[in-house]
N, C-alpha and C positions, 0 to 999 in steps of 0.2 A: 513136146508135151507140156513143159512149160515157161516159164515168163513173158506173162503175158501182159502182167501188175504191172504199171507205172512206174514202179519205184528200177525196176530191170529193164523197161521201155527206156526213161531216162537215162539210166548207166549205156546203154546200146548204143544211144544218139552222143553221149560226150563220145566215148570211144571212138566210134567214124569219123567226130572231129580233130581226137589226138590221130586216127589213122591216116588220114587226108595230111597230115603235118603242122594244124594252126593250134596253137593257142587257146581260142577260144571261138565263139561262131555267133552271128545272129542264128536264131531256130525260127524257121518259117516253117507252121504245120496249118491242115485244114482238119475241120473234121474232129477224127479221133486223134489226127496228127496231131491239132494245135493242143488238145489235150493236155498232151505230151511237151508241148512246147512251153503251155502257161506252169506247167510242174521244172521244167528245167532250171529257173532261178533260187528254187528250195531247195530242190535235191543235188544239183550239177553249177554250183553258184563262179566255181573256178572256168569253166567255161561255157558260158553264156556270156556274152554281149548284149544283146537286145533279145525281145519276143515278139514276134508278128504271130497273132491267131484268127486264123479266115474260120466262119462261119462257128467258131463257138466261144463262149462266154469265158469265163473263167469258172471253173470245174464246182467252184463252192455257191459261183451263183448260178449254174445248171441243177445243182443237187437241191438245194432251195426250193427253186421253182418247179422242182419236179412232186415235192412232197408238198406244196403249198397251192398251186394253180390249176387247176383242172383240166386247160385247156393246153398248157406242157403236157402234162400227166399221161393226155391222150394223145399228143405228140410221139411223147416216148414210150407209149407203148411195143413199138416192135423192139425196144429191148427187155421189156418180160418176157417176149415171143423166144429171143433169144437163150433165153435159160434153159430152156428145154433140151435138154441130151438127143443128140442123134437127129431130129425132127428138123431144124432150122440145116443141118449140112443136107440132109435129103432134100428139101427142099428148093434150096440154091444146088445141088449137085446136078439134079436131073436139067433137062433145058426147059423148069416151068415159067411161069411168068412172076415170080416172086421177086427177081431182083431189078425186073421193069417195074414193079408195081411200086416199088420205094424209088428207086431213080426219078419217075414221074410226078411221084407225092412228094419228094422232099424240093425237088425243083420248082422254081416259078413255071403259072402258066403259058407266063408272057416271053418265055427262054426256050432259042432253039434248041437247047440241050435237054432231052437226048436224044439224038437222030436214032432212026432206025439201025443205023450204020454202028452205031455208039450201044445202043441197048445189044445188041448179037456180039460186042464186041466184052462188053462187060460180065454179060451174061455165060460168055465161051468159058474166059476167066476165071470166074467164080468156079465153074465145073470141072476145072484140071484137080487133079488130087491132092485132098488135105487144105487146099484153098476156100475153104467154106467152114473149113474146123478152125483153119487161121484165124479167120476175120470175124468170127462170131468168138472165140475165148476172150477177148480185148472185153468186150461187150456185158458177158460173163462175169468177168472179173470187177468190171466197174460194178455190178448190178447185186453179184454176191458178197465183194467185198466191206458192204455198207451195213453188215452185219455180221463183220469179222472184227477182231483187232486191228489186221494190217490195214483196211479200209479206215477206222479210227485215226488211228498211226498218219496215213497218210491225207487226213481230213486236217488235223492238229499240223501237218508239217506244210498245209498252204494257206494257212493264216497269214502266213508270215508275209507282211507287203513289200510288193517287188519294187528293188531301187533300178533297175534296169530300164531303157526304154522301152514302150508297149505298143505296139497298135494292132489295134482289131476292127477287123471289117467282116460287115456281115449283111447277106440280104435281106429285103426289105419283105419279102415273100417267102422266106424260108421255110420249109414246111415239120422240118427236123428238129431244129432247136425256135422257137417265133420270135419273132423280132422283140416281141414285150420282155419277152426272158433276156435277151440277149443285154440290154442295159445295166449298168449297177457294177460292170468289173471294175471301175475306177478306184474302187473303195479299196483295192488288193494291190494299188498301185503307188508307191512313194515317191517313183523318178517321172519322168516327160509319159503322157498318155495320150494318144489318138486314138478316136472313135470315127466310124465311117459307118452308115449305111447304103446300101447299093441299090436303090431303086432299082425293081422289075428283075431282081436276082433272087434266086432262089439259093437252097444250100449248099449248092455244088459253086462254089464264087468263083475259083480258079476257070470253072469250065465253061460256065456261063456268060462269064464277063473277064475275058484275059487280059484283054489289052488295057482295060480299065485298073485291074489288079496289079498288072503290072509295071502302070503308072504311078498306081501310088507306094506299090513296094518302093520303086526306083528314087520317090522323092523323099520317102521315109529312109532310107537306107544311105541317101544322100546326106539329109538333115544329121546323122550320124557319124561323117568321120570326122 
């Protein structure tokens, strides 16, 4: 019922890395993951290594571009969608076409992702129970919190620029966060920064282009020890 807030998202992720047995961990997140992963160096700074963020910016300059650009603004609209109680789980719970209809918008046109095979599979998912209340509170919390304190709180506590290494890759066709937005995280960064864009990728980076992804993890992560 709760913790959904970042600031308990991050405590979660150090934890599975003291659980696992290490020290400390690069945080490779996509998504809403990476979120989570550009907030690990302010809140979780004891273990963090590095931040690899697939497909989104750093959170301050998501929030920027969301209240400043038009063409974000109506990007991000399926997260007002999501504010709504009750409405957004009905909707992903039944087998409608709501969670093909953002898989295929946020995706490149030019991306085999998402097969037919892929959409029945995500969409199953979505519809097991309480998996649709999950994944919309994240969403939630970002969207209400930006008229809370804690949202303040947590606005104020990623100012702070990361000395950690960064890299962020992001597509070039993204339909989720836009490539125009996605620019400008450097300015949050004090230590080593790589930027990638991924021609004919859409938001889903991992899924659309893996082997690419996972070439540049491998030489990023190289560059590292």
């Amino acid at each position: 019922p709760q913790g959904y807030d970042t600031f308990t998202l991050a405590s979660d992720a150090a934890s599975m890395v003291r659980a696992l047995g290490e020290v400390d961990a690069v945080v490779v997140g996509q998504g809403s993951g990476a979120w989570t992963a550009w907030a690990m160096p302010a809140m979780q700074p004891a273990v963090t290594r590095g931040v690899a963020a697939l497909a989104m910016p750093h959170p301050l300059v998501l929030r920027r571009a969301s209240f400043t650009d038009l063409a974000q603004a109506r990007a991000s609209a399926y997260i007002l969608g999501l504010q709504r109680p009750f409405v957004p789980e009905r909707q992903m719970g039944r087998q409608s076409r709501y969670v093909e209809r953002l898989l295929r918008a946020f995706a490149s046109p030019s991306s085999p992702f998402p097969s037919a095979e892929e959409v029945q599979r995500y969409t199953a998912a979505m519809a097991l129970p309480f998996v649709a209340h999950s994944a919309a509170e994240h969403y939630r919390w970002v969207g209400r919190s930006q008229l809370r304190l804690d949202g303040r709180r947590f606005n104020r506590r990623l100012r702070s620029r990361i000395a950690v290494p960064v890299l962020h890759l992001h597509g070039a066709d993204d339909g989720a966060v836009l490539p125009g937005t996605a620019t400008g995280s450097d300015r949050y960064a004090a230590g080593s920064f790589e930027e990638r864009l991924l021609p004919g990728v859409g938001h889903f980076v991992a899924e659309e282009a893996p082997d690419e992804v996972n070439r540049l993890l491998v030489q990023w992560l190289s560059s590292l020890a």
